[in-house]
Phi, psi and omega in degrees: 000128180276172175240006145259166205279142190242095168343316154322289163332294190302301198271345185286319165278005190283308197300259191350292149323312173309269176321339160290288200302293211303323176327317187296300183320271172356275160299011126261009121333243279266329194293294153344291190318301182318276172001272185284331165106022157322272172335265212286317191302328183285292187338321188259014188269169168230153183330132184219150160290170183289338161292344204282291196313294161329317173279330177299336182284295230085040184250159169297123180314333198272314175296321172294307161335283177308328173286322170302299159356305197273320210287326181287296211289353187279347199048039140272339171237145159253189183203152199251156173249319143331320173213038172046020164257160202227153168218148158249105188292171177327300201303319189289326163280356193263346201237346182255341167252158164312326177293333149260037153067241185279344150293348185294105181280307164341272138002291183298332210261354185272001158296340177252001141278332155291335199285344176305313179315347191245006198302328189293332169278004200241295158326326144268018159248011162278324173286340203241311175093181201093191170228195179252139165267166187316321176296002171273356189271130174269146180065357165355297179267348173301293199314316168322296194311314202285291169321314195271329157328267186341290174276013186254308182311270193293017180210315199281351170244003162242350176233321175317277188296327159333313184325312158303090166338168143056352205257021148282337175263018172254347175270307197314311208275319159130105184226207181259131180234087192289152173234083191296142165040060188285329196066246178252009160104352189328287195312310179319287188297304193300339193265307151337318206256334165310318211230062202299323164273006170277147192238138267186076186215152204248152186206105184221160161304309203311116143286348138303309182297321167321293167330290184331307208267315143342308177303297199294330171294328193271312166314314172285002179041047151269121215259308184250049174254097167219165182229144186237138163285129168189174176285113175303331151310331166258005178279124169223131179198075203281137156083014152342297194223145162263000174207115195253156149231176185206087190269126168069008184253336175318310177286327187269021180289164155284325177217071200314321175298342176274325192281319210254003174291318189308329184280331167320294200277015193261338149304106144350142166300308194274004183278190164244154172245094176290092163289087166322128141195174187286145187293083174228172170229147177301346179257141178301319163344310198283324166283348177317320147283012193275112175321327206266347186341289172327326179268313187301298186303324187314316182277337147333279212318280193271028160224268182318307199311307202279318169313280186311321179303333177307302201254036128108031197246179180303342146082054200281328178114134193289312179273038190277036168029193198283332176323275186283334140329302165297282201345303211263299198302314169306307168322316174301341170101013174230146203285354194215123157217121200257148178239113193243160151263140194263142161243128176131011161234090199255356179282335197241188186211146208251118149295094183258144204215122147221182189299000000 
């Protein structure tokens, strides 16, 4: 490493830094946009003033004002100054609205305002250790809930279950379907209202969530849907089901290995286990080009990683990658495991896994 100062250097991270803080700002802008239904009301505009717009939301004007202010100088939105108006061009709309599904940045960007919410309880457990426990992230499982709409909606019943040779026509046929860690039930219900002979059950700690994912089965009069609050850690049920899945739930058990022992044993000899999970390599090296790193390990840090560390667990981490992936599963007894990417999902990587 040299010890002179290389100037050049020096002021090239300065710039770069400047962009990361502003960057920050910006996303809780965009979460707000998201939010308040900004983001798609522009989308559908043709240049408008800030009153125009505010009445088209159905927002204050004085707050819509201000908000725009970030949105022009962030270069995200533009603006004429001749005649006071504002756009969200097209090109711009494709990364920003709800009408671009699983592209929706926006959407993403509402994470970094709950996660703001915990900096202080993340910060004293870098002095202390220990974790956060969950119940401290507010909207937590709506944001989930919202996300897995969203990329489930546009993958899971036309490219996601294909995956499986025969198992669309096995649902078709009716057979048992466990949901390690459902949240609030999206998969459950979207696969339920698909597959009416097929049977159906859901599992998370949240016991809100739980709540949640009831209501909405019961609105949907899906009759062959239920959900139990309990520890996925504590669930036995040998030999049970023929198709488990675990989307986005793995890394945050307190005892992954005990959860995916479970699932072993909870499979029919002929049944699969589908693993959601994130698209990492267990070495950090191995991530250095991935665009999402940054936002991943960040949400390790102050979510996934901390959460398991709460109840005294292995704390593997958003990234404990494909590596160590292979690694728990084998251990776990199962012997064939093929790993694909779904397109129209760039955060995970899809396990099929059987005994």
């Amino acid at each position: 490493m040299s010890t002179v100062l290389d100037t050049t250097r020096t002021q090239a991270f300065a710039e770069q830094a400047l962009g990361i803080v502003n960057g920050g700002f910006l996303s809780l802008m965009l979460s707000v946009g998201h939010r308040t239904g900004l983001l798609d009301t522009l989308a559908t505009l043709e240049p408008a003033t800030s009153d125009r717009i505010a009445a088209a939301a159905g927002l204050n004007e004085r707050y819509v004002r201000e908000w725009l202010g970030a949105m022009v100088t962030g270069r995200i939105i533009e603006y004429d100054p001749a005649t006071r108006t504002y756009w969200l061009p097209r090109e711009h709309a494709a990364s920003l609205t709800r009408a671009a599904g699983p592209d929706n940045l926006a959407e993403l960007a509402q994470i970094v305002a709950m996660l703001g919410q915990v900096e202080g309880a993340i910060v004293d457990v870098f002095r202390k250790g220990g974790g956060v426990d969950y119940r401290a992230f507010e909207r937590f499982h709506a944001l989930m809930a919202e996300s897995s709409h969203t990329t489930l909606e546009a993958t899971l019943l036309t490219r996601t279950l294909p995956l499986v040779p025969g198992l669309v026509d096995r649902l078709d046929a009716g057979v048992d379907v466990l949901d390690m860690g459902c949240g609030e039930g999206v998969a459950i219900r979207m696969m339920a209202q698909r597959f009416p002979r097929s049977r159906f059950v859901g599992v998370d700690i949240a016991a809100e969530a739980i709540a949640t994912a009831r209501a909405e089965a019961e609105a949907a009069n899906l009759t062959n849907a239920q959900f139990l609050a309990q520890d996925a850690a504590t669930f036995s049920t040998p030999a049970a089901f023929d198709f488990i899945t675990a989307f986005d739930a793995i890394h945050d058990q307190a005892a992954p290995r005990r959860v995916l022992r479970a699932i072993h044993e909870a499979l029919r000899p002929d049944g699969v286990f589908l693993m959601v999970d994130i698209a990492a390599s267990s070495r950090l090296e191995g991530n250095l080009d991935n665009p999402l790193a940054p936002f991943l390990f960040t949400v390790s840090t102050m979510h996934c990683m901390t959460v398991s560390l709460a109840q005294g667990g292995e704390g593997l981490g958003a990234c404990w990658g494909e590596e160590k992936a292979r690694e728990l599963l084998a251990e776990s007894g199962f012997t064939v495991v093929d790993v694909s990417r779904v397109d129209g999902d760039p955060l995970n990587a899809y396990y099929v896994c059987r005994p």
